[in-house]
N, CA and C atoms as a LAMMPS dump frame, in Angstrom:
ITEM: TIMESTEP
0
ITEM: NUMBER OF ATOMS
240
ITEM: BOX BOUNDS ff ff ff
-5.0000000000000000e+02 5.0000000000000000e+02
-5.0000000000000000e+02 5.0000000000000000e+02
-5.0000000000000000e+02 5.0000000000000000e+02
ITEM: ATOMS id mol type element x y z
1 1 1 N -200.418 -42.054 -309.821
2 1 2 C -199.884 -43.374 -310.063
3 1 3 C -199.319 -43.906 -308.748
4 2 1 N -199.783 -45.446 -308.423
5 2 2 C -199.321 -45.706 -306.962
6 2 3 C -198.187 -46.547 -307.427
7 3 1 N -197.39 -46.568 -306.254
8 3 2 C -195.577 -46.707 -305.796
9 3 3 C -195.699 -48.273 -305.626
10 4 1 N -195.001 -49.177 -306.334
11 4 2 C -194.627 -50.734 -305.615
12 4 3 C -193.652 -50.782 -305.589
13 5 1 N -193.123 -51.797 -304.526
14 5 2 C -191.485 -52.608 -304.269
15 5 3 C -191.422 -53.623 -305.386
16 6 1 N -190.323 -54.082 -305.64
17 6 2 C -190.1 -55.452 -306.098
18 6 3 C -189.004 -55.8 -305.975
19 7 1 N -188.482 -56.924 -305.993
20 7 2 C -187.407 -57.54 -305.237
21 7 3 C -187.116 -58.527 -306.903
22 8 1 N -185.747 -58.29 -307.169
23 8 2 C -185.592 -59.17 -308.93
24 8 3 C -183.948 -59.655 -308.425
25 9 1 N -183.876 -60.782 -308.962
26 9 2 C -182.203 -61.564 -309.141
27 9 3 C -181.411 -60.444 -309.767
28 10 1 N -180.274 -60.666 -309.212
29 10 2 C -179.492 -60.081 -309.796
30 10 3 C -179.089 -59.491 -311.513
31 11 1 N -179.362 -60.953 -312.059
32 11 2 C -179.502 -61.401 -313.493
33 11 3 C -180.572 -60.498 -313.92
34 12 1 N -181.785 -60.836 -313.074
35 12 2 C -182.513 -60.197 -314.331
36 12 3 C -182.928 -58.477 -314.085
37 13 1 N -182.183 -58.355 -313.015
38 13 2 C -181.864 -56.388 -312.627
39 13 3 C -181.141 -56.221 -313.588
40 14 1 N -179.931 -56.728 -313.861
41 14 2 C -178.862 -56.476 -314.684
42 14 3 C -179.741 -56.047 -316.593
43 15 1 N -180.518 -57.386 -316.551
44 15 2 C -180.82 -57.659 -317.803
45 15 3 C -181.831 -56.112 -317.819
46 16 1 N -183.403 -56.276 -316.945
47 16 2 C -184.197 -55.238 -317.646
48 16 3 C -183.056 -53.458 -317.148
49 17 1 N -181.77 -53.422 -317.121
50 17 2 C -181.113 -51.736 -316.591
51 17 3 C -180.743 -52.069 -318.29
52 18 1 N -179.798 -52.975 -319.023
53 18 2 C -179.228 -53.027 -320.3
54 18 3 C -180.412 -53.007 -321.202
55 19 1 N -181.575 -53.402 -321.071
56 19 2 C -182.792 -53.185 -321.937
57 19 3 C -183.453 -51.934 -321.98
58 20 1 N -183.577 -51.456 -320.67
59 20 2 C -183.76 -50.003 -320.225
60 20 3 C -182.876 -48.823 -321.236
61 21 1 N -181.704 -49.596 -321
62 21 2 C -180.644 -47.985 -321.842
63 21 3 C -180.768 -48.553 -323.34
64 22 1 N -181.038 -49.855 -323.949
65 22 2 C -180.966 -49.997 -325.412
66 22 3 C -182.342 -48.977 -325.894
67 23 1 N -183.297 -49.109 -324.88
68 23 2 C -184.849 -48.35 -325.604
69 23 3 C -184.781 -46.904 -325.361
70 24 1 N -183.911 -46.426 -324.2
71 24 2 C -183.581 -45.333 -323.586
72 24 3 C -184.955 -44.722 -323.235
73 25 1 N -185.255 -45.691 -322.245
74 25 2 C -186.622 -45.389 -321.34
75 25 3 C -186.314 -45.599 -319.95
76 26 1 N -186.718 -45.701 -319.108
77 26 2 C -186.681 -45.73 -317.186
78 26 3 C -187.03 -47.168 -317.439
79 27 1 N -186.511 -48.127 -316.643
80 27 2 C -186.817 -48.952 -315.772
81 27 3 C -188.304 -49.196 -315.231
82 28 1 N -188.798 -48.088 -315.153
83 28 2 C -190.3 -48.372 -314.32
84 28 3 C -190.978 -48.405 -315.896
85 29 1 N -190.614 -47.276 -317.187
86 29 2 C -191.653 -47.832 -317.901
87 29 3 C -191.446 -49.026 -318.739
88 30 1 N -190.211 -49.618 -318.719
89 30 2 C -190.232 -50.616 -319.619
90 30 3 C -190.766 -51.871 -318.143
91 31 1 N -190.615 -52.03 -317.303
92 31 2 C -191.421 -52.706 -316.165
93 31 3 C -192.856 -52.787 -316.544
94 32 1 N -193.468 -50.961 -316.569
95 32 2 C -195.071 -51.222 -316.865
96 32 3 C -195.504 -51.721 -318.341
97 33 1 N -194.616 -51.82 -319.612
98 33 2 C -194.737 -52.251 -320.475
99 33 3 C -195.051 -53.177 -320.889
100 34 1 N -194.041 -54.105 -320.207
101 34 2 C -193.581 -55.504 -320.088
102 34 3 C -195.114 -56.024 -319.411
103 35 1 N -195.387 -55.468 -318.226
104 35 2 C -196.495 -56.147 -316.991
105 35 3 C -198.028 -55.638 -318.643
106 36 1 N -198.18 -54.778 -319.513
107 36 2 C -199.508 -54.617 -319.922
108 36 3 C -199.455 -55.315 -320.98
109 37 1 N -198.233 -55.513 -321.599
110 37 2 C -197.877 -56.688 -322.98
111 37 3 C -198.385 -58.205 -322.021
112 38 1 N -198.007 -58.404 -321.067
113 38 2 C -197.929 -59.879 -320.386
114 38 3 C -199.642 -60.264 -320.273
115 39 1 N -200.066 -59.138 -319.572
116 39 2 C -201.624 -59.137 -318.949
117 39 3 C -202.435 -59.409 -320.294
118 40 1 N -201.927 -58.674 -321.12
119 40 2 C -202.837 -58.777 -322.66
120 40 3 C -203.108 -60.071 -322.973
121 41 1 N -201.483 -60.421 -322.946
122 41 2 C -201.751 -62.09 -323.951
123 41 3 C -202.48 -62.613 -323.153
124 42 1 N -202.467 -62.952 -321.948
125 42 2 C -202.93 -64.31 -320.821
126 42 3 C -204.686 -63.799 -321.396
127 43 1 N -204.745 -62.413 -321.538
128 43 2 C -206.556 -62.426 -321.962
129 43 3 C -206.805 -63.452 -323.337
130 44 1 N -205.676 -62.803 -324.118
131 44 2 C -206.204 -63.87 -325.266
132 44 3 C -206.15 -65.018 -325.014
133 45 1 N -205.114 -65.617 -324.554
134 45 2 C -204.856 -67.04 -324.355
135 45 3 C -206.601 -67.923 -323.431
136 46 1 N -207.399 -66.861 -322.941
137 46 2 C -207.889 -67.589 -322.04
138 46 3 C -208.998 -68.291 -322.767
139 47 1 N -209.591 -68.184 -323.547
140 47 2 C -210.228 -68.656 -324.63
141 47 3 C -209.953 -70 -324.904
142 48 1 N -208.48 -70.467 -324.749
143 48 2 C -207.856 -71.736 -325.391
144 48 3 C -208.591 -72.828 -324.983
145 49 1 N -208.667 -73.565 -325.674
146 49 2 C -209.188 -75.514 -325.588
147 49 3 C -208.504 -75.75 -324.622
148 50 1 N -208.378 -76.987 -324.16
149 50 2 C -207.723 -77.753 -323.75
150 50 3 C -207.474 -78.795 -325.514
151 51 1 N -208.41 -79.391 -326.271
152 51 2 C -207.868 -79.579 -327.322
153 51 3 C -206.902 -78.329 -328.253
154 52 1 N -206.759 -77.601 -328.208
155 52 2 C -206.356 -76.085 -329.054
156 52 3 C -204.749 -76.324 -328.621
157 53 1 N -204.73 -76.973 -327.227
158 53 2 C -203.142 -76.569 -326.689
159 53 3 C -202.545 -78.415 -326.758
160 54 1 N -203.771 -79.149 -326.957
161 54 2 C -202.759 -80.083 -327.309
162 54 3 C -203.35 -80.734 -328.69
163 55 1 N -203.523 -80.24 -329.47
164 55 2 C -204.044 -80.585 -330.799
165 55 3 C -202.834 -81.238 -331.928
166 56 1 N -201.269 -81.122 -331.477
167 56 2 C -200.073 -81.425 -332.416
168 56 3 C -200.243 -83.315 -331.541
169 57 1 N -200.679 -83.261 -330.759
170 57 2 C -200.577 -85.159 -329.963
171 57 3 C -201.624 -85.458 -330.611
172 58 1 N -202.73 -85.087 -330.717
173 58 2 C -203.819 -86.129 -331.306
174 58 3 C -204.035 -87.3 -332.531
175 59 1 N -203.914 -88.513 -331.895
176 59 2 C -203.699 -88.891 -333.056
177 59 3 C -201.993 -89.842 -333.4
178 60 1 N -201.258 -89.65 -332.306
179 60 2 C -200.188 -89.898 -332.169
180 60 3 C -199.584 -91.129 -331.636
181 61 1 N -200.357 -91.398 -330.83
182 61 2 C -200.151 -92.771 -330.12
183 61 3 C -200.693 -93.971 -330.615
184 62 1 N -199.571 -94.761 -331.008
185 62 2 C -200.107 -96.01 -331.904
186 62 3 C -200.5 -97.257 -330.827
187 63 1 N -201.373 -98.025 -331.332
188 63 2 C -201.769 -99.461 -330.623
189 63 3 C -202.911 -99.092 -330.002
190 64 1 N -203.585 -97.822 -329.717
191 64 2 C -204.833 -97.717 -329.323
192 64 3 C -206.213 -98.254 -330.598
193 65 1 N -206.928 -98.568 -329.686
194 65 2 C -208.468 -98.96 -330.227
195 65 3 C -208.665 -97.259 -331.261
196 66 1 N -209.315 -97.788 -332.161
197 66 2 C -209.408 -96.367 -332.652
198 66 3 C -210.328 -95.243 -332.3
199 67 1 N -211.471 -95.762 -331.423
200 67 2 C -212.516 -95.128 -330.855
201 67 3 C -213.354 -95.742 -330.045
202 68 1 N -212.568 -95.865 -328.329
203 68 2 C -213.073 -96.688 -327.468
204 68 3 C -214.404 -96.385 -327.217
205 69 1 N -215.787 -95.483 -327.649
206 69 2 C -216.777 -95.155 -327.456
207 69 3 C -217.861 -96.175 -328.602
208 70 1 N -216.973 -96.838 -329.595
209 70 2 C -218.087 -97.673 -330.169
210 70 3 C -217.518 -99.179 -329.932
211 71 1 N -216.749 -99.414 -329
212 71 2 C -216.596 -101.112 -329.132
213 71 3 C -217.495 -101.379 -327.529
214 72 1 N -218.337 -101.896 -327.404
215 72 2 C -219.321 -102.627 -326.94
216 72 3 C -217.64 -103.251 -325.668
217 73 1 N -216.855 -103.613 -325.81
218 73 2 C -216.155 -104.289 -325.016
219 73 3 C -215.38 -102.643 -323.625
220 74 1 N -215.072 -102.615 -324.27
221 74 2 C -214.81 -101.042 -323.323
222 74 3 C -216.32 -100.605 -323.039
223 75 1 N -217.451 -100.907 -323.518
224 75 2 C -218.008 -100.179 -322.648
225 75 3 C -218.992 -100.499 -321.516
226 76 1 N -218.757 -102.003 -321.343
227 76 2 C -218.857 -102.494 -320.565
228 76 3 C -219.159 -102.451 -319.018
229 77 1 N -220.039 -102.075 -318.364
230 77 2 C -220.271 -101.63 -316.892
231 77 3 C -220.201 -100.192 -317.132
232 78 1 N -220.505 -99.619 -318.039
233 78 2 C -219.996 -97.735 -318.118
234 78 3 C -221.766 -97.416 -317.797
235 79 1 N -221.672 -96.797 -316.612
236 79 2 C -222.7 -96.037 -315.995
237 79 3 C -223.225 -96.382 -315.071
238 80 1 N -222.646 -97.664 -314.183
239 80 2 C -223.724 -98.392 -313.466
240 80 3 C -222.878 -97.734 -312.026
């Protein structure tokens, strides 16, 4: 297993040493825990829409045309 530095605020040294003694594990494994829980999600997450992450706005904003792709007036000069 290879050796890294890391450099953490005060705060959050403090925080993962009191998390460390509540699980009564080392520091380095609740560190590597933390880093293979983190790496996991971002895999799932990568999948996401761009609609998926903003799907609660759609639909939200009043005074718009309801579907600027069929009024002939918006579409006006589109492609030239």
């Amino acid at each position: 297993m290879q050796t890294i530095s890391l450099k953490l605020p005060e705060a959050l040294l403090r925080e993962l040493e009191s998390e460390a003694r509540l699980r009564r594990v080392t520091k380095s494994q609740l560190v590597r825990a933390s880093l293979e829980q983190a790496l996991a999600e971002g895999k799932e997450g990568a999948g996401v829409s761009c609609y998926d992450l903003a799907r609660d706005l759609a639909g939200k904003v009043k005074g718009l045309p309801r579907d600027l792709a069929t009024n002939p007036a918006y579409l006006k000069g589109f492609g030239q």
